[in-house]
N, C-alpha and C positions, 0 to 999 in steps of 0.2 A: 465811300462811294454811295451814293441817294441809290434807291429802290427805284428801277422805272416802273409808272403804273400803267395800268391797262385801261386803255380806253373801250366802252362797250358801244359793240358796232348798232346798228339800226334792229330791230326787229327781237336785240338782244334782254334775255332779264338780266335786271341789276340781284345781287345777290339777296340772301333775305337777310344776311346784316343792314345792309344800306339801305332793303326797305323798314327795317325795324327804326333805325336814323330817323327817315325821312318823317316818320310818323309816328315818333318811341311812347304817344302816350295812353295808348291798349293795352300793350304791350306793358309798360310799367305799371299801370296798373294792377292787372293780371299779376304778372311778377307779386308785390307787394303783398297782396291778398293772399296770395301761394305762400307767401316764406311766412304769415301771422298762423295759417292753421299750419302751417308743419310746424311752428315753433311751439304750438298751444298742445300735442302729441310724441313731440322731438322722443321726450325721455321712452315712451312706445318704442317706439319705430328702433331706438335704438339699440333699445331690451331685448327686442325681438333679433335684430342681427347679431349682436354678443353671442346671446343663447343660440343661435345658428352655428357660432364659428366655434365656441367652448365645446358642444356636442362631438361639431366634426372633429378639432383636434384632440379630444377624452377619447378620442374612437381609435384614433393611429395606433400599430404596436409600439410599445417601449418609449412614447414621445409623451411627455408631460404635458400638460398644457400652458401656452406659452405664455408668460406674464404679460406681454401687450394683451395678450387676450382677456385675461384676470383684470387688469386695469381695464380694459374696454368695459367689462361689467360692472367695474367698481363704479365706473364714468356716467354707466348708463344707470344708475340706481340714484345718482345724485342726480343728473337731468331731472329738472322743474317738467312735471305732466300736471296736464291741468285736469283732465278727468281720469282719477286714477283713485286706488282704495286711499292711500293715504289722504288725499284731497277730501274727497267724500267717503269718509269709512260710515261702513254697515255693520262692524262689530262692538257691540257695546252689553251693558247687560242695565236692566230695569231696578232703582234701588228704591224703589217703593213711593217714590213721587213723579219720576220721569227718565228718561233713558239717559243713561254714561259714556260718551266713548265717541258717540253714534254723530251724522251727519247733523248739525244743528240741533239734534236732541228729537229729531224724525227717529219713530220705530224703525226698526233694523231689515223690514221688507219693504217699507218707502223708500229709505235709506242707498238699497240695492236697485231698487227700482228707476231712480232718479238716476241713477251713476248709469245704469246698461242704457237707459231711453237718450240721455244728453250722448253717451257715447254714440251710439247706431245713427244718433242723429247727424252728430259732429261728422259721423265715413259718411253719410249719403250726403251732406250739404259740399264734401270735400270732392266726389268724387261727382256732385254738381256743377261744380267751379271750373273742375279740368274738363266738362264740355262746352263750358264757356270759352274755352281758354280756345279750343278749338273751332268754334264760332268764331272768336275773335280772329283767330289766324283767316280763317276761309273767306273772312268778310274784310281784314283790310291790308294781310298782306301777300295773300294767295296770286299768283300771277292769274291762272285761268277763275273766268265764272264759272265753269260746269268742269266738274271730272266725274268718269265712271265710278267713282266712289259716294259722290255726292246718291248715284239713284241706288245705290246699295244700300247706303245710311238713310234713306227713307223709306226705302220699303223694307228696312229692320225696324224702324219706328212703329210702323204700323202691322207688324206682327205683334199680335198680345200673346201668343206663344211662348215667342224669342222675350220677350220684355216681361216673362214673368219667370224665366231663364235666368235671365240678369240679375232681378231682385232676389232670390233667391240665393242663386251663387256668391255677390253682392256681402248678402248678411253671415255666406257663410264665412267667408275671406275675414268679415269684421272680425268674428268671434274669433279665426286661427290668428288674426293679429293683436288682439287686445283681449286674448285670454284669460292672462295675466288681474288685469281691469274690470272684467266682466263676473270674473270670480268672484263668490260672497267670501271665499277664504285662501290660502296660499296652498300651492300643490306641496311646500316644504311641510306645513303645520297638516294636511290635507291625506297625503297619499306619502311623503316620503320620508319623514322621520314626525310622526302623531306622540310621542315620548317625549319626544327632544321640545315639545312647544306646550306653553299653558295657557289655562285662556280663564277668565274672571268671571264669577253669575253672580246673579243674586236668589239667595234659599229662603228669603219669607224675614229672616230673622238677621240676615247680612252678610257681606261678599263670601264667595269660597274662592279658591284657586285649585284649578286641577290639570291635571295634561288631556292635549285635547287625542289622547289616543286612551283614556279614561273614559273621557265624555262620547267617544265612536261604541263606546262597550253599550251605553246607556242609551244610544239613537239609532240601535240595530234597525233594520225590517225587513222582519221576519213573517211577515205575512196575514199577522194576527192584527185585529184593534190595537191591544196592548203593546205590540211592539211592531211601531210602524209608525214615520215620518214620512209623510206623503207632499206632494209639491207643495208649497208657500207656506207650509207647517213649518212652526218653531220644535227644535226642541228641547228636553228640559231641562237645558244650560242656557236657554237662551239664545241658540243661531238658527237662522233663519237660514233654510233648504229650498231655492226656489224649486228645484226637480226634486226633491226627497232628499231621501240616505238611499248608503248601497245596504245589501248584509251584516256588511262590516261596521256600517255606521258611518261610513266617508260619507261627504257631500257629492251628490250624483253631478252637479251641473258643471263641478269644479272638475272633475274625474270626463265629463265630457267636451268641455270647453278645450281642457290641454289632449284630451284622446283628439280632436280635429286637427292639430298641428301636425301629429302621428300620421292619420291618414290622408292628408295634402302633401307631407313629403314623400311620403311613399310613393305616391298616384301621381305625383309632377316628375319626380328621377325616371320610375317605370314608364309612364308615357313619353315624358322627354327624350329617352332612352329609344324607344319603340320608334317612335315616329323620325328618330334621324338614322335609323339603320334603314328604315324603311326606305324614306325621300333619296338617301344615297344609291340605296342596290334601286328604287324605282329609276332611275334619273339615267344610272350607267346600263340597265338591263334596254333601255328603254334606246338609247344612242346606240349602242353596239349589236343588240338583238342577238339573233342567231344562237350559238353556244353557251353564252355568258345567261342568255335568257332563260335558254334549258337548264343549267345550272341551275339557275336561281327557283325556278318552277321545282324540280326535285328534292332544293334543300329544305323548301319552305314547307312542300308536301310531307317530306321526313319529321320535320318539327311537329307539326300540325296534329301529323298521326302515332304523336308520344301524349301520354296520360299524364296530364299539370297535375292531376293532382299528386300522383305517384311520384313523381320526377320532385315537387315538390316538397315534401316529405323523406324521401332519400337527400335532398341536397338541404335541408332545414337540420337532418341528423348528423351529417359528414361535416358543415360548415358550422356547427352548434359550437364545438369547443373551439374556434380559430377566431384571428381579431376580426376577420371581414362579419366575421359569425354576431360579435357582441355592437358592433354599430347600430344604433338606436336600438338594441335589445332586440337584433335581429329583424328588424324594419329593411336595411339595406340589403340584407337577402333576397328577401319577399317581391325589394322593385330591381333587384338584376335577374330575380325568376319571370317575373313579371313579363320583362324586356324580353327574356331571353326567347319566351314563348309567344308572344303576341305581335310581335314585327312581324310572322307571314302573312295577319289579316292584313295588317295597316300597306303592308308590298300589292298584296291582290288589289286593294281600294286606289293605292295611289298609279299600279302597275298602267291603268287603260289610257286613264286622260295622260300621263307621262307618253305611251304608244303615238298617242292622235297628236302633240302638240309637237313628237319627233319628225311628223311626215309634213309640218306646213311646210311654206315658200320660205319662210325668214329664219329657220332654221337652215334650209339647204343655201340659201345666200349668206348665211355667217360663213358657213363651213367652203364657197368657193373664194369667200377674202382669207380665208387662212387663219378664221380664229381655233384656236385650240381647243378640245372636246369639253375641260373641264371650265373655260370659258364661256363658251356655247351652252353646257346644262347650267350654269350660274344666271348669265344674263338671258337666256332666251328660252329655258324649258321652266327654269325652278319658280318664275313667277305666276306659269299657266297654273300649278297643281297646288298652290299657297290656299286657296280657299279652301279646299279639299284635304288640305293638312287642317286647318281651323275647324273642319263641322266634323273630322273623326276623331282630332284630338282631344276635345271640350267630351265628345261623346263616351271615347275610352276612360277618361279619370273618370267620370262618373261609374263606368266600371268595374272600374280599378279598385274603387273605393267600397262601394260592397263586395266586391273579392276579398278585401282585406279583413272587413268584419265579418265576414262568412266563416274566414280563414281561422280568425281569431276565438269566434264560435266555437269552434269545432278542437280549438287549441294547438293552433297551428301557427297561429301568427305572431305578433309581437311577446314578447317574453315577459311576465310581469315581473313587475308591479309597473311599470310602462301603460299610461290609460290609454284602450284603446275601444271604441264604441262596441266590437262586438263581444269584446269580455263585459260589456256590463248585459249586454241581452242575455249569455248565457249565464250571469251572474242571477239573475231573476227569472230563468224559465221554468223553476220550480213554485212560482208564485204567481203567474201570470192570471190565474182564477180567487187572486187574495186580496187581502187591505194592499198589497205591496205589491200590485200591477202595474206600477211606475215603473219598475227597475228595467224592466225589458221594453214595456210601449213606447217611450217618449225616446230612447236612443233608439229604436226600430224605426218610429215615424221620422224621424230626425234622418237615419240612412234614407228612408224612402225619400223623404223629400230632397234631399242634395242629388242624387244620385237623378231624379225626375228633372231637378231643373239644371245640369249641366247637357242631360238630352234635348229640353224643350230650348237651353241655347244654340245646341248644335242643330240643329232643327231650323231656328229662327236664321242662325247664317246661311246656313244652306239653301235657303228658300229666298234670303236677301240676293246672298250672289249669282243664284238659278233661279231665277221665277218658274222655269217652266219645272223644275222639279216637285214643286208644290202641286200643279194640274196632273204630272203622273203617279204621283201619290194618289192625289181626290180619284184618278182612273183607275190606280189599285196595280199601274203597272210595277210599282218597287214600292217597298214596306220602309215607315222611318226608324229610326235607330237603328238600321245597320253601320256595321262597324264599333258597335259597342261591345 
């Protein structure tokens, strides 16, 4: 029996399949361009979700990791990348007329240099394209000219606040995805078995081979002339350190390229986390009031007025030996203490504007048709307080994020040998007046600046979706970065 179709009446849109049809060749284009750079990174993108999914299933009690998952990484190792070390390696060693190994026979800090600049390049031309893509859509298959979004998107345009927010964030996103890439070396040869890997120089007189947990004994910094590799120093094996060495003699930028993976996943589960306990109890406190409301003001006060760090530290000691304890070496504690403690702020932030969009008209007209309560918070309250999840959630992970290297300072957070930025600050705070004032300043400025620019994004929306919030700021009536 044929399918009847549907004919669309007067005034009706035609779906956006049929305006893609009507006009497919934006659109294909667009398309095309899209699938050349994701194929020219594919084997990236891939490495990165493998390693996502191997982590979480090595984390389960008593479950092995699953062979689909082992072949996923097998899969993703042979994926062709086009700027990757293998492509353009930076490891080579000097045999007394010109460089071995190395990028075209470029020294080994062009070599690296070429590979990170084409990379950063390649995410900002990419993450160009997809606002092409969305010009394209607005301009030839958008039914209306004007939507409330449109004057949102331009007065984020012209915050240089918010847009140096972005850039920022932006490069930090590149590095936790093409860590790997960015590396001068491998976190296997690097940070997790230095024994198990050798690597080749040249001594004046011809090749050596030694393990590169040999050669970390010989690129200590220790704070002296004498022994200390300082950023874009070689050393005397011949690898190039754009950030230095640690104490240990690891490569600092390799130890902090994969520590930002560490503290993105933490800072997205824990806000993630925060922010949908929040928008829930906001949304039901908010419709039902009354008793549910007092509840919720008492539980929140109760949390509030417990000591994180205290609570912290008893439940990092009780949950140490258990498997929930060993996931990411204890990362996934850190973002359920996280959660556990910081949904009262995110409730208090979301709790008002949820109150005020309870008492409009179109909320009391769903509720005399008969829509049902969790109906009614879906489509008519939860799209009021959407902006107001965006400028506290951007604000908390930044947060989040020096909580966790504070944390980690202090030796509380991720477990090593796991990199994480604030075990290399406290790895060098005994040297911060030395040759070896790298080890702490550049992961210090590095928190400072992420943590700055996911504020100055939440800033930039907050000021896109409220204008007038930016005039009571400049008036001094509320202060920014609250809710961080």
């Amino acid at each position: 029996m044929a399918t009847p179709t549907r004919t669309l009446t007067d005034g009706e849109a035609a779906p956006l399949r049929d305006r893609i049809m009507a006009n497919p060749r934006p659109a294909a284009t667009w398309l095309a361009v899209t699938a050349v750079l994701f194929a020219l990174q594919a084997g990236a993108l891939v490495e990165f979700m493998a390693a996502l999914l191997a982590d979480a299933a090595a984390a389960l009690p008593g479950v092995a990791v699953p062979a689909a998952v082992l072949a996923l990484e097998r899969a993703a190792d042979a994926v062709p990348t086009l700027l990757s070390r293998e492509t353009i390696p930076n490891q080579g060693y000097y045999n007394g007329s010109g460089y071995v190994g190395t990028f075209l026979g470029l020294s080994p800090d062009l070599a690296w240099l070429l590979r990170a600049t084409l990379i950063y390049a390649y995410s900002f031309v990419t993450l160009g394209w997809l606002w092409v893509g969305y010009e394209r859509y607005r301009t030839h298959y958008r039914i209306a000219d004007w939507t409330p979004r449109d004057d949102v998107i331009d007065r984020f345009r012209e915050h240089k606040w918010g847009l140096f927010g972005v850039a920022v964030v932006a490069m930090f996103f590149v590095m936790v995805l093409f860590a790997p890439a960015l590396s001068p070396t491998t976190t296997a040869a690097n940070l997790e078995d230095p024994y198990g890997n050798e690597l080749t120089y040249w001594t004046g007189d011809g090749t050596q081979t030694v393990t590169v947990g040999q050669a970390n004994l010989g690129s200590q910094s220790q704070g002296t002339p004498q022994e200390n590799v300082g950023p874009m120093q070689y050393d005397d094996y011949g690898r190039i350190h754009p950030f230095g060495t640690l104490p240990s003699g690891k490569d600092l930028f390799t130890f902090i390229a994969h520590g930002s993976r560490i503290s993105l996943i933490i800072g997205l589960v824990s806000v993630g986390l925060s922010v949908s306990i929040a928008v829930v109890l906001a949304l039901v406190t908010a419709y039902y009031k009354g008793k549910i409301d007092l509840g919720a003001v008492l539980v929140s006060d109760a949390v509030m007025g417990m000591p994180q760090l205290l609570l912290l530290i008893m439940l990092s000691v009780i949950l140490s030996g258990t498997w929930i304890g060993k996931i990411y070496s204890g990362a996934f504690v850190l973002a359920l203490i996280f959660a556990g403690t910081g949904w009262p702020a995110m409730w208090r932030s979301f709790r008002g504007p949820a109150l005020q969009v309870s008492n409009r008209e179109w909320v009391d007209a769903a509720k005399s048709f008969g829509q049902t309560p969790t109906a009614i918070m879906r489509k008519h309250m939860l799209p009021y307080i959407t902006g107001y999840v965006l400028v506290y959630g951007s604000m908390t992970l930044g947060g989040a994020i020096i909580a966790i290297a504070g944390l980690s300072f202090l030796g509380l957070g991720v477990n090593p040998p796991t990199p994480e930025w604030g075990r290399a600050v406290n790895a060098g705070q005994d040297y911060v007046t030395t040759a070896s004032w790298h080890i702490s300043l550049i992961p210090g400025i590095l928190i400072t600046l992420v943590v700055t620019g996911f504020n100055a994004l939440g800033d930039g929306v907050r000021d896109a979706i409220d204008p007038e919030s930016d005039a009571e700021d400049q008036g001094g009536a509320s202060g920014r970065g609250g809710g961080a």
